[in-house]
N, CA, C and O of each residue as an XYZ file, in Angstrom:
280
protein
N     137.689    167.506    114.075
C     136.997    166.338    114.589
C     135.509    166.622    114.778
O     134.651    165.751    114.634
N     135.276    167.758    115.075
C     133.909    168.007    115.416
C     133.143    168.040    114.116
O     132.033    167.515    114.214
N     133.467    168.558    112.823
C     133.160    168.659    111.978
C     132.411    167.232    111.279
O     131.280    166.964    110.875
N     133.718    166.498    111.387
C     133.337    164.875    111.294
C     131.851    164.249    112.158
O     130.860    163.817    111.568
N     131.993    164.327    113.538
C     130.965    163.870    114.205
C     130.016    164.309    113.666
O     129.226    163.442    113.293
N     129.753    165.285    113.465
C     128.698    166.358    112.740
C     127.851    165.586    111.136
O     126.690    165.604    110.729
N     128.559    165.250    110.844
C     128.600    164.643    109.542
C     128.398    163.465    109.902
O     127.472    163.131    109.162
N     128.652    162.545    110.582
C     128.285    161.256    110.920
C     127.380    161.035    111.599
O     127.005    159.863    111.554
N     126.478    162.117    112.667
C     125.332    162.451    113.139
C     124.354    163.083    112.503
O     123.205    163.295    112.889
N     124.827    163.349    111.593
C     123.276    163.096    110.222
C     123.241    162.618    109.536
O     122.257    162.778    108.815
N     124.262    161.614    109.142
C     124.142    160.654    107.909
C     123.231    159.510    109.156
O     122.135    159.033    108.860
N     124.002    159.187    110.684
C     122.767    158.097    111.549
C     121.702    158.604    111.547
O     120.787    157.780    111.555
N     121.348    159.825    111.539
C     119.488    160.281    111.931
C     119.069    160.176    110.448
O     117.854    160.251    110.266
N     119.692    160.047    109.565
C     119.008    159.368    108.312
C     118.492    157.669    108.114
O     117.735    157.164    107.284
N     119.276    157.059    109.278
C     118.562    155.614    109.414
C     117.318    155.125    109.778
O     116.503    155.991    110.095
N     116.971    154.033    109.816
C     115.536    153.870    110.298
C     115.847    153.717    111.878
O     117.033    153.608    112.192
N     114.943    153.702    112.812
C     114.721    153.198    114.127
C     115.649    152.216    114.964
O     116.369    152.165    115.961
N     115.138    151.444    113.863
C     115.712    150.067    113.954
C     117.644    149.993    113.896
O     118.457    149.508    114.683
N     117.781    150.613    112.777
C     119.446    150.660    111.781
C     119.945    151.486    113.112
O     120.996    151.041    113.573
N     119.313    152.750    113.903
C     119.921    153.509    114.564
C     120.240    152.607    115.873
O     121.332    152.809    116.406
N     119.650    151.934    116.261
C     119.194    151.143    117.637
C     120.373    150.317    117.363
O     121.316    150.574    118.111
N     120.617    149.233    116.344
C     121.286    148.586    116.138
C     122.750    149.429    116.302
O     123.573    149.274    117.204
N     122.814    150.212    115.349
C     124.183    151.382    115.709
C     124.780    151.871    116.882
O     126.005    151.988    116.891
N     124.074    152.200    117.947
C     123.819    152.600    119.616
C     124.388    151.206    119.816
O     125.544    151.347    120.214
N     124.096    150.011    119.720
C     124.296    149.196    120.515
C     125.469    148.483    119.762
O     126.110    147.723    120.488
N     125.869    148.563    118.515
C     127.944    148.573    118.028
C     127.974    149.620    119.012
O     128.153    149.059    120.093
N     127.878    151.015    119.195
C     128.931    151.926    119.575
C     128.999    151.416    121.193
O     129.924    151.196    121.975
N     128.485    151.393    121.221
C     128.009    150.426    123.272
C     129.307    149.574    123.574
O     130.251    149.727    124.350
N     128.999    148.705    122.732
C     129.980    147.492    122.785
C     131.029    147.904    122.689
O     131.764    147.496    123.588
N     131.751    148.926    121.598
C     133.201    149.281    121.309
C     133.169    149.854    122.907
O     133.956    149.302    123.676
N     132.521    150.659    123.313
C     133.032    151.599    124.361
C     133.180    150.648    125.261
O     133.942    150.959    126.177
N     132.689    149.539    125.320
C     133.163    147.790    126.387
C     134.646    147.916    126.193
O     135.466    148.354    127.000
N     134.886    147.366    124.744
C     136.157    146.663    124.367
C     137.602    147.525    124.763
O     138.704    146.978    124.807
N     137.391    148.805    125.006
C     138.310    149.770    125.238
C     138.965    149.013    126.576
O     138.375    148.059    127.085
N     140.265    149.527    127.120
C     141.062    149.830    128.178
C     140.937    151.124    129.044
O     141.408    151.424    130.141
N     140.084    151.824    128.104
C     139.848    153.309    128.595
C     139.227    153.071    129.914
O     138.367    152.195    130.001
N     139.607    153.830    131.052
C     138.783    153.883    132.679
C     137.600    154.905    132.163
O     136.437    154.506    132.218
N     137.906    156.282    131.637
C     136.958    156.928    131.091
C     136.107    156.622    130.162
O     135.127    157.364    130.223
N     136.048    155.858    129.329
C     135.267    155.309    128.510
C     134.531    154.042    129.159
O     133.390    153.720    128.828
N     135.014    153.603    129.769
C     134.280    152.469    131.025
C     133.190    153.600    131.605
O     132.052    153.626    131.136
N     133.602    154.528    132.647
C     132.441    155.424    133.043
C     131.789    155.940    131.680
O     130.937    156.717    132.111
N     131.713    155.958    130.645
C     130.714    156.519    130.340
C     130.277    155.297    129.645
O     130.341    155.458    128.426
N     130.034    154.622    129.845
C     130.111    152.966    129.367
C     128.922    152.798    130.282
O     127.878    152.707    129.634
N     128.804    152.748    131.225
C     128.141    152.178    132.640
C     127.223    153.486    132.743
O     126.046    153.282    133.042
N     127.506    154.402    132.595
C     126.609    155.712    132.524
C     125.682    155.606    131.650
O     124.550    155.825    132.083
N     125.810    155.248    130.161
C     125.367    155.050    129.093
C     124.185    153.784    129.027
O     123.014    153.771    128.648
N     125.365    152.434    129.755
C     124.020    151.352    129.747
C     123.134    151.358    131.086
O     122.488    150.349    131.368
N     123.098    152.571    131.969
C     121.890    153.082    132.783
C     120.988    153.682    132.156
O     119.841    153.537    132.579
N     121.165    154.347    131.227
C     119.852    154.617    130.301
C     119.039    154.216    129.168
O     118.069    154.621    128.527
N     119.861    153.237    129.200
C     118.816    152.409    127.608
C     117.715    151.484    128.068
O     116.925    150.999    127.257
N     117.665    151.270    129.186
C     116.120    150.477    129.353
C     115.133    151.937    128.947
O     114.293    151.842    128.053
N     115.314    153.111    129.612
C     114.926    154.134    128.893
C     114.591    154.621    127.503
O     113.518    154.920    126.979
N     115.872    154.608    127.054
C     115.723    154.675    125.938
C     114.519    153.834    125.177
O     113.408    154.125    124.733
N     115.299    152.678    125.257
C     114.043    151.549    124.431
C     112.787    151.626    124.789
O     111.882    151.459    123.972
N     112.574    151.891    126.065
C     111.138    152.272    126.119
C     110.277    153.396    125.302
O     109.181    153.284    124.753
N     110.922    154.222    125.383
C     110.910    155.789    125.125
C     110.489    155.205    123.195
O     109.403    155.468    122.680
N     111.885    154.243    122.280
C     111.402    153.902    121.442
C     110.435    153.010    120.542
O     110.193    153.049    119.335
N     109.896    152.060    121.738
C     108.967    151.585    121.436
C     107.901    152.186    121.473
O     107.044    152.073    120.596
N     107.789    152.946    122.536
C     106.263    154.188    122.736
C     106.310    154.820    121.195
O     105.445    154.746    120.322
N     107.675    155.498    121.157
C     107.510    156.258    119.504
C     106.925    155.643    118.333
O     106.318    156.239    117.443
N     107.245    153.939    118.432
C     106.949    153.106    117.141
C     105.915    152.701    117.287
O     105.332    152.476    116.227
N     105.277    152.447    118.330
C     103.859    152.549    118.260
C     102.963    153.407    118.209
O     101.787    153.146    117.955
N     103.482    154.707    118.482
C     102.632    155.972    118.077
C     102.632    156.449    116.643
O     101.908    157.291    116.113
N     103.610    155.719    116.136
C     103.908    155.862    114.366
C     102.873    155.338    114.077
O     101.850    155.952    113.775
N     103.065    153.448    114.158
C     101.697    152.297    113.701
C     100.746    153.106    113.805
O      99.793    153.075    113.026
N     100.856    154.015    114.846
C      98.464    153.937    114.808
C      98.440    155.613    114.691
O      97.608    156.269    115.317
N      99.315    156.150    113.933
C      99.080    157.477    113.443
C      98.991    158.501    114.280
O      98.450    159.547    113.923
N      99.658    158.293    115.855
C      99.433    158.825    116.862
C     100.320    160.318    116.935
O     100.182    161.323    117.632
N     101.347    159.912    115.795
C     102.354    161.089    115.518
C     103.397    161.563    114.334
O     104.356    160.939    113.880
N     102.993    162.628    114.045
C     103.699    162.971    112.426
C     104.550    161.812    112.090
O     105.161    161.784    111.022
């Protein structure tokens, strides 16, 4: 299994910004749709940090636009 994740965590960091963001937020949702109690906590754990996140990626995409970073 690990092998797999592995492989599916570099075929996503081959997406754009955008494709990845969009991806994060399917995998978000599935981890909603579950019955899982554990997947609920990390559900609620998870959507405590994406105002973060998105911030974090908009700073990046605008430091792209104006050449601010490789």
């Amino acid at each position: 299994m690990a092998l797999k994740m592995k492989k599916i965590e570099e075929e996503a960091l081959q997406l754009s910004s955008h494709e990845r963001a969009q991806l994060a937020e399917h995998l978000i949702h599935s981890l909603h749709e579950e019955e899982d109690p554990e997947a609920e906590r990390l559900f609620q754990e998870i959507k405590g940090h994406i105002p973060y996140f998105l911030t974090t990626l908009n700073l990046f995409i605008s430091q792209r636009k104006y050449g601010m970073c490789p």
